[in-house]
N, C-alpha and C positions, 0 to 999 in steps of 0.2 A: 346324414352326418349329425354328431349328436350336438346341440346347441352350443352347450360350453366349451364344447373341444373347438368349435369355430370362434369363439368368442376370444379363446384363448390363441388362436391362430392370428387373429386381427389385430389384436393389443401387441400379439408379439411384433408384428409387422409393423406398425405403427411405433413401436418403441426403437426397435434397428431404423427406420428411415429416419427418424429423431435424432439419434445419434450419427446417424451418416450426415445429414447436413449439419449438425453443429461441427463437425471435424471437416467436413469438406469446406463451411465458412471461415474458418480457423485456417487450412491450409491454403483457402485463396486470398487472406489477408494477406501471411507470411509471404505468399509469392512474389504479390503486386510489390509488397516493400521490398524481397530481396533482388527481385528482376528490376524495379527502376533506381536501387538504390546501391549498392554492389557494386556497381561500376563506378560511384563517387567516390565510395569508402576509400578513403587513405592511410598514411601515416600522420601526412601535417595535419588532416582532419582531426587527427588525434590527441596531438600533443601542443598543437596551435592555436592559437587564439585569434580571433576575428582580423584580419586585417584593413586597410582601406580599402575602403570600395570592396569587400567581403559580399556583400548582399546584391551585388552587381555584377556579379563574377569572376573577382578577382580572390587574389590568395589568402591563404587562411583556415583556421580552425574552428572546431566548438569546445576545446579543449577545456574552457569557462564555462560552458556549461554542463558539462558531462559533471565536473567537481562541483560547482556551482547546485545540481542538484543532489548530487552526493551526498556532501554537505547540509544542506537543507533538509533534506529528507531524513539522515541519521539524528540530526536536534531533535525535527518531530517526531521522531519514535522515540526517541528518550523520554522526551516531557509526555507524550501519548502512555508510553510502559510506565512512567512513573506516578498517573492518573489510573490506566484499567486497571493494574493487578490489583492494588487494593481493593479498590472496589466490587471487583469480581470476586475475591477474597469474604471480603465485608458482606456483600451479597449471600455467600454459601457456607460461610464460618458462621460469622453474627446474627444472622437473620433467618428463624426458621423456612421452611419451603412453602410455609402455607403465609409468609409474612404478606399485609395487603402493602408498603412499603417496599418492599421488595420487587413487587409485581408493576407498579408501578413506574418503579426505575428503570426497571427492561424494560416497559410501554415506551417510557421515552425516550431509553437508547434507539427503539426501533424506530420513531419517529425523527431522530436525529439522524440515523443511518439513510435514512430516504431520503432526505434533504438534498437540492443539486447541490453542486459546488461554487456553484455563483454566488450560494444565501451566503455560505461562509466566505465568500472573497469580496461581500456586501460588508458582511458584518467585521469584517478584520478589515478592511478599509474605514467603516464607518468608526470603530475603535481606532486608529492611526490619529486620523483628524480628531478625535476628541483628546488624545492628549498631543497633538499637534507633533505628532512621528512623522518622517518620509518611509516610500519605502525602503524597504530594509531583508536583510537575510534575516536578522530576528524575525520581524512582521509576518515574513512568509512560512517560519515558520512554526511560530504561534498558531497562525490560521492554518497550516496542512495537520497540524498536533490536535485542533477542536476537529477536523474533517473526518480524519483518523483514528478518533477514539473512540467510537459508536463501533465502528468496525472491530479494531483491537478488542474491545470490550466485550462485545456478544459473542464473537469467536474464543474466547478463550471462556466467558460464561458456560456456552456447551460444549467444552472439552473438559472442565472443572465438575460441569454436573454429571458426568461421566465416572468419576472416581468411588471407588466400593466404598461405602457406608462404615464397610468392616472397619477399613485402615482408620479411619476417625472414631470408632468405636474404641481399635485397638491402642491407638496413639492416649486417648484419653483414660484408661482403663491403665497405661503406666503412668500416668501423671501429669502427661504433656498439658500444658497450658493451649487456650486455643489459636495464641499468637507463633507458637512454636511446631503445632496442626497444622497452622494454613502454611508456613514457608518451610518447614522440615518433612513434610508428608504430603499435602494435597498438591501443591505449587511443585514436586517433584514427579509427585505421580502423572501430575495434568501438562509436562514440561513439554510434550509433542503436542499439543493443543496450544502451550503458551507459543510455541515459535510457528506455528503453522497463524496464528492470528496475527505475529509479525511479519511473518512474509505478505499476507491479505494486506495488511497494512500500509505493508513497501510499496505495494504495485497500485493500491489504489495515491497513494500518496506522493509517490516518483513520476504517476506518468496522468496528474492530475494538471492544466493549464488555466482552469479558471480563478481557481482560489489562490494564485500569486500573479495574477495577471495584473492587479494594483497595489497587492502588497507586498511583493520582493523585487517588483520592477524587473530592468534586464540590464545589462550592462558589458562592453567587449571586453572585460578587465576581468582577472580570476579574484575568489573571493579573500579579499582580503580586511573583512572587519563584520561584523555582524550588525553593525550600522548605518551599512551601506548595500543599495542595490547590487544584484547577486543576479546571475544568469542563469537560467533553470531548460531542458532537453527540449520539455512541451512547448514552452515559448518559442524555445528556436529552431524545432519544428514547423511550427504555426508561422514565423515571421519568414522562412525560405521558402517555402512552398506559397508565401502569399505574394512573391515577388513573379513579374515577368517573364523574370529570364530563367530558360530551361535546363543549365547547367547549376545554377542556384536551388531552383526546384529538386533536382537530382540529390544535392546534399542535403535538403530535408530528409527526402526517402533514406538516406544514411542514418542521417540522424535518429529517425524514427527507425530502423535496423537497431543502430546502434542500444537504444533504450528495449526495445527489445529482448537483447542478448543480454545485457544487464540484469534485467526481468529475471530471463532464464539460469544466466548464473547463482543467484539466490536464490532460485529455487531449486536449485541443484545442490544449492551449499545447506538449504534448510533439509533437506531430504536425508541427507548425511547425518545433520545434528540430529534428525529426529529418532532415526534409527538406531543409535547410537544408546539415546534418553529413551528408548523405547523398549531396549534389551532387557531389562534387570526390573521392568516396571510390572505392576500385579495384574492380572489379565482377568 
């Protein structure tokens, strides 16, 4: 048999059982949550809010935290989208490709992107206490918007660096200015890259636990003030499942269900938009 044709037999082998178990660790996640957690799932879970003795087993919802992260998580993609795309912009408009400046600033989005989430719920605590803040739904999410924007940022970097050269040739060659190139031509052409680095963004930033674990706090109350503790999924995930009792534990695995499907909803609804912004776009 001849060398390479084996070579090439083994790599292929090796690449399907690679994929078999990352799908087969994927669907024994999804199981464990839907088989212990399923049978919690409710209605009150839904639209109820903690009540006494909630974490002991009695009645009540996470209904605070399901909006509580909502909430939280749609501020830091605002303030996150309204830090990358410039810059990602300013990176590929302003800055030629050979810029050392340039090269730089991705050096250190990628060293930000690797960062745990701890440094940032360090450093967004350690900011609280210097200007003497509690936590807070801001606080939380200020620090999910720094955690998030390394992410946003490089993901839509190479979706932007993707775009033909021509259309920035062409735009400029009618007159367009380069501020009217980056958000009437590139930021259009690159717009299933800009939302596919939102969605990246959602899920690391929705179903993140350490970076508001001292700075959005948690609270049985829905949110009602951005200066005030605010109740987020992964907390109340982490606080049911750390409890005793196995009917309580039960409603974690919901909960962790429930954030799940949320997950998947938006990615289902990005998928939509992308195709959509992907029809009419230059290939």
């Amino acid at each position: 048999m001849d060398k390479r044709f084996l070579e090439e037999k083994i790599f292929k082998a090796l690449m399907i059982a690679s994929v078999a178990a990352a799908v087969l660790v994927l669907l024994c996640i999804l199981a464990v949550i839907f088989i212990k957690g399923f049978s919690a799932l409710s209605l009150d879970m839904l639209i109820k809010t903690p009540g006494g003795g909630y974490y002991i087993g009695k009645s009540g919802g996470i209904a605070n935290a399901i909006l509580g992260s909502a909430v939280l998580c749609s501020i830091a993609l605002l303030i996150a989208a309204l830090v990358s795309i410039p810059v990602v912009l300013y990176l590929n408009i302003y800055r030629s490709k050979t810029s050392r400046f340039a090269a730089m600033l991705r050096f250190i989005l990628d060293i930000m992107w690797g960062l745990p989430s701890i440094v940032y719920g360090a450093f967004g605590f350690t900011v609280m206490v210097f200007f003497g803040m509690r936590a807070s739904l801001l606080a939380g999410s200020v620090t999910v918007a720094f955690l998030i924007i390394p992410v946003m940022t490089k993901t839509m970097d190479a979706a932007v660096k993707m775009v033909p050269a021509e259309l920035l040739e062409a735009s400029y060659s009618l007159g367009s200015t380069r501020f009217e190139t980056a958000f009437k031509v590139v930021l259009r052409q690159a717009m299933p890259g800009v939302l596919t680095g939102i969605l990246v963004a959602f899920g690391r930033g929705i179903g993140d636990a350490a970076s508001v674990l001292f700075t959005a706090g948690f609270t049985d109350s829905m949110p009602g003030s951005i200066f005030k503790p605010v109740a987020t999924l992964p907390l109340a995930i982490f606080f049911q499942l750390g409890t005793p009792f196995p009917e309580v534990q039960q409603r974690g695995y919901a909960a962790a269900l429930i954030l799940t499907l949320i997950v998947l909803l938006v990615s289902v609804f990005s998928r939509v938009l992308t195709a959509k912004f992907t029809r009419h776009n230059v290939k």
